[in-house]
C-alpha positions as CSV (number, residue, x, y, z in Angstrom):
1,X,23.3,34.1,22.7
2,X,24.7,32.1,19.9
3,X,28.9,30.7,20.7
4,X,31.1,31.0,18.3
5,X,32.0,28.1,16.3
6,X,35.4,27.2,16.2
7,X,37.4,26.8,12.7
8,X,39.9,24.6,12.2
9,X,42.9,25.4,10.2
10,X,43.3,25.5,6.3
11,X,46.5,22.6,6.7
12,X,43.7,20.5,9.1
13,X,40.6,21.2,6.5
14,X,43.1,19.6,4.1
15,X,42.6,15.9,5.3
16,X,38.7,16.5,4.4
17,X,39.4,17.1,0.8
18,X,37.8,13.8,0.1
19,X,34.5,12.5,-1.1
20,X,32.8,9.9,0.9
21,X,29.8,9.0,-0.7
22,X,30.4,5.9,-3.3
23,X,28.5,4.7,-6.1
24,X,26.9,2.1,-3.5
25,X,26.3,4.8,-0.8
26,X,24.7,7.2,-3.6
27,X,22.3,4.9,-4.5
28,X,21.1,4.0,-0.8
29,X,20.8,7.6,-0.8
30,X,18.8,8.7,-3.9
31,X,16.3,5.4,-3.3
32,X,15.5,7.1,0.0
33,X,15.2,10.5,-1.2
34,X,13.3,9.5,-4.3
35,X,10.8,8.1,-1.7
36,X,10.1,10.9,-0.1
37,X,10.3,13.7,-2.6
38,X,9.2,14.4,-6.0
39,X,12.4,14.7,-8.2
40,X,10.7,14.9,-11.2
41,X,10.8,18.6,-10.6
42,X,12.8,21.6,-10.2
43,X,14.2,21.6,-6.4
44,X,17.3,23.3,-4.4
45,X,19.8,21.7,-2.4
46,X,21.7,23.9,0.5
47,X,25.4,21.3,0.9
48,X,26.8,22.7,4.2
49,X,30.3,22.1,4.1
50,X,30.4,20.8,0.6
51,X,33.8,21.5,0.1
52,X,35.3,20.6,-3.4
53,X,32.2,20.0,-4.7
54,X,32.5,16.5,-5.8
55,X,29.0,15.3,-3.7
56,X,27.1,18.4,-5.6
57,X,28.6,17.0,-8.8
58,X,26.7,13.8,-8.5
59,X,23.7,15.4,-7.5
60,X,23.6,17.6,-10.8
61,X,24.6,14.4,-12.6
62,X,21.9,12.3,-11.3
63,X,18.7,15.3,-11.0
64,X,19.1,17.4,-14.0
65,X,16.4,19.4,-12.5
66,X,18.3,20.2,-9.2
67,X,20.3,23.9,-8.1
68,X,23.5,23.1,-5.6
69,X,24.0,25.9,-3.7
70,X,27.8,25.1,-1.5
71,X,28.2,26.8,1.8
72,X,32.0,26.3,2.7
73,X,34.6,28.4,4.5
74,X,37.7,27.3,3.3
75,X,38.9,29.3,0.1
76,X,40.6,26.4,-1.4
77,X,38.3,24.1,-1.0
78,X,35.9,25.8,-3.2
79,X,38.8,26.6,-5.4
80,X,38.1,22.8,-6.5
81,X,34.9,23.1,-7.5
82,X,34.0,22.4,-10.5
83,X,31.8,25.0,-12.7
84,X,28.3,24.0,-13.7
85,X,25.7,26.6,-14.3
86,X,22.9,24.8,-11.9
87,X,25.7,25.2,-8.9
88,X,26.1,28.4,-6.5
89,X,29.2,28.8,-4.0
90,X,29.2,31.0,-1.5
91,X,32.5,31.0,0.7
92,X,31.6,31.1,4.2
93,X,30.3,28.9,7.0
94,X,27.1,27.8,8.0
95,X,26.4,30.3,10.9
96,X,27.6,33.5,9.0
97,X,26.1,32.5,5.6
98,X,23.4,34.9,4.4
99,X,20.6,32.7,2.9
100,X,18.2,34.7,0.4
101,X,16.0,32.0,-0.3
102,X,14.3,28.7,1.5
103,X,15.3,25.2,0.2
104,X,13.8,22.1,-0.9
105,X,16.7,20.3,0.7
106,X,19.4,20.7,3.7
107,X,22.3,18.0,3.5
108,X,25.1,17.5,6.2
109,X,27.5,15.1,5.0
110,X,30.0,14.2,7.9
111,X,29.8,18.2,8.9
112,X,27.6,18.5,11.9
113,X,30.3,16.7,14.2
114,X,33.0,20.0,13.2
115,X,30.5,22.3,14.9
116,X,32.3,22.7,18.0
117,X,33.1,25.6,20.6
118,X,34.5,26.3,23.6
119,X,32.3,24.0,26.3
120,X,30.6,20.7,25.4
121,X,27.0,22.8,26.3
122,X,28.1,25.5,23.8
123,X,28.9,22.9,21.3
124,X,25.3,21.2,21.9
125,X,24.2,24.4,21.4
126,X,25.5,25.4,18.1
127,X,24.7,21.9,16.9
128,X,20.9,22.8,17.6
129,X,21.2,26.0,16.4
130,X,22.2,24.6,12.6
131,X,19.7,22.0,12.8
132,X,16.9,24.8,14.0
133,X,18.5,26.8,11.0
134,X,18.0,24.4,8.7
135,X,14.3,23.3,9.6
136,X,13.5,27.4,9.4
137,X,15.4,27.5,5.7
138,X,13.4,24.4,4.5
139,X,10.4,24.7,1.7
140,X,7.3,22.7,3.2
141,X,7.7,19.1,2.9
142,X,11.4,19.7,2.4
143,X,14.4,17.5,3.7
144,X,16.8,17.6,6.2
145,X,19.7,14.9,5.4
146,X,22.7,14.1,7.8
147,X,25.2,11.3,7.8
148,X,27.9,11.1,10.6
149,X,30.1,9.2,12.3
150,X,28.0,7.9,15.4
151,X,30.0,6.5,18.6
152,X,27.7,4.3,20.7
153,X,28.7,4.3,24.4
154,X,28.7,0.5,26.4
155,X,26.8,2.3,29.4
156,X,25.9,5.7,28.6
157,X,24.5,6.1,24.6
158,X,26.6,9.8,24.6
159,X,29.4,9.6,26.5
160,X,31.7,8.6,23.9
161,X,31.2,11.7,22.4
162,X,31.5,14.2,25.2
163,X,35.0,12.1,26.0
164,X,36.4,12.8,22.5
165,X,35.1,16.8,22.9
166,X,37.1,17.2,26.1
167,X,40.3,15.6,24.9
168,X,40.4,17.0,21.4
169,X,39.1,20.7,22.1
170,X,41.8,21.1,24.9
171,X,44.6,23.1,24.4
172,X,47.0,21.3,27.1
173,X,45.9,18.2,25.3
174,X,46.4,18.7,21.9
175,X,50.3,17.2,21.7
176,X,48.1,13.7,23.1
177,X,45.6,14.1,21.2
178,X,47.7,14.4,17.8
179,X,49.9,11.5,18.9
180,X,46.2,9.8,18.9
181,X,45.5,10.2,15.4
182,X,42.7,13.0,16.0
183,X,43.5,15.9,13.4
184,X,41.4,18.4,14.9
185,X,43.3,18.3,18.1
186,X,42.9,21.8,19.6
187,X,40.2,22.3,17.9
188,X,37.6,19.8,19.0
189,X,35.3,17.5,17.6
190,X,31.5,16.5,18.7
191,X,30.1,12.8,17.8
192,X,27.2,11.6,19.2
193,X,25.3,8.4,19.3
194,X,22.2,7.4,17.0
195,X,19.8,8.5,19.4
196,X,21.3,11.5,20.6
197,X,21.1,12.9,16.8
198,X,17.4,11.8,16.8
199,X,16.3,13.7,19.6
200,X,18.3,16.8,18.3
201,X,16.7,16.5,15.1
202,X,13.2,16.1,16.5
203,X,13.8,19.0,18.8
204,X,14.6,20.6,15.8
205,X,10.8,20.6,14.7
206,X,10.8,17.6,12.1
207,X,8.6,14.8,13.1
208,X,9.7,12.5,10.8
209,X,12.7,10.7,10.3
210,X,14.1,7.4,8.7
211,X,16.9,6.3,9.9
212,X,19.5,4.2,6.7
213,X,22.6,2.3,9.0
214,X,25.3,2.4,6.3
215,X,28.3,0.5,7.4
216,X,30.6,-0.2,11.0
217,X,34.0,1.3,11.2
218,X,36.8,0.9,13.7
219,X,39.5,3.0,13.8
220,X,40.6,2.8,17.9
221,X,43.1,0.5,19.4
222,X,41.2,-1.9,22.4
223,X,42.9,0.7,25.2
224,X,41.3,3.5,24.1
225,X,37.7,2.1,23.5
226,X,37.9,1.2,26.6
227,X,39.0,4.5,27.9
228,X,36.3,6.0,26.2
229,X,33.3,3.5,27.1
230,X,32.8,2.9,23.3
231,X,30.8,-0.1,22.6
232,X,30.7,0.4,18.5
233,X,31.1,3.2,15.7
234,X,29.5,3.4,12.5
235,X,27.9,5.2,9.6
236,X,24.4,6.1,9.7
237,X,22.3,8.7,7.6
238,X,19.5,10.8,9.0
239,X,16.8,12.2,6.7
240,X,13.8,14.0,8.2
241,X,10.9,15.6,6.5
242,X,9.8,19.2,7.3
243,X,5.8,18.7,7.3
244,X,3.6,20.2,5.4
């Protein structure tokens, strides 16, 4: 059985009204994409959690041939968005969104991480599950694409992550957890390390994926990388082919 995923409120969704992906980062990212798929024609990306729609923007921008099709929950996000006939939004999240046709392309920009419930294994679960869903919703030779936040343990590759669950999904924590900068205290978040996104990704059914490191980011005083066994964090992007 499938756990609910938790939502986060529309005042904490407000700090992710934001667009990541630079000029620089956008052009990593269509070099790599333009190697592995065939751009020149017609093709459909599904942007989970695309929010104000600034990311689909550059993708309509940049492949006159592509469709955007948003998935996002919050109602004011989308609000943002704006209109371009070659973009589709459909208000609601991943797990509960009704999808009528397959894709030539799945992207989660900085979104898997926000699939959280209420144990780390139900959390690991509903992670899977949107990476099983979007291998099943993929075209043949289609794309999966993912960048996160990846926290790399100094022992243990994981445990990072499942730290930063259990502190930021907990109720009696949250006060802490705010005071430590974490806005989806009571909530939860999920990161994982490199390899622990590869093997869900491969469990997922794709058997090939190229890994593109982006950049290093530290955001964590010394006390509380050490608290957390956290050897480094930084950016990486995932992008995995559905074979043929």
């Amino acid at each position: 059985m499938k756990a609910d995923v938790r939502r986060l409120s529309t005042e904490q969704t407000e700090a992710f009204d934001v667009e990541y992906i630079d000029k620089a980062l956008f052009l990593v990212l269509t070099t790599h994409i333009d190697k592995q798929f065939d751009t020149s024609q017609p093709f459909h990306l599904l942007d989970v959690g695309g929010g104000n729609g600034m990311y689909a923007d550059k993708v309509l921008e940049h492949y006159p041939n592509a469709y955007v099709t948003v998935v996002e929950p919050e109602q004011a996000l989308l609000d943002k968005n704006r209109a371009h006939p070659n973009k589709h939004l459909q208000a609601s999240t991943f797990q509960e969104s009704l999808l009528q046709t397959r894709h030539d392309m799945v992207q989660f920009n900085w979104v898997l991480h926000h699939f959280v419930a209420d144990s780390f294994s139900q959390t690991l679960n509903a992670q899977q599950n949107a990476l099983d869903t979007a291998y099943q919703n993929l075209n043949s030779g289609g794309l999966l694409i993912v960048f996160e936040n990846l926290y790399e343990g100094e022992w243990l590759h994981d445990l990072p992550g499942q730290l930063i669950y259990r502190c930021t999904a907990s109720k009696l924590l949250t006060p802490l957890s705010r005071r430590m900068g974490a806005n989806t205290a009571g909530v939860g978040v999920s990161f994982h390390s490199q390899a622990k996104w590869q093997q869900m990704i491969e469990k997922a059914g794709f058997s090939t994926t190229v890994y593109v490191p982006c950049y290093h980011f530290g955001n964590l005083g010394k006390l509380v990388k050490f608290g957390l066994h956290l050897k480094e964090q930084k950016v990486g992007m995932f992008i995995a082919i559905k074979e043929r």
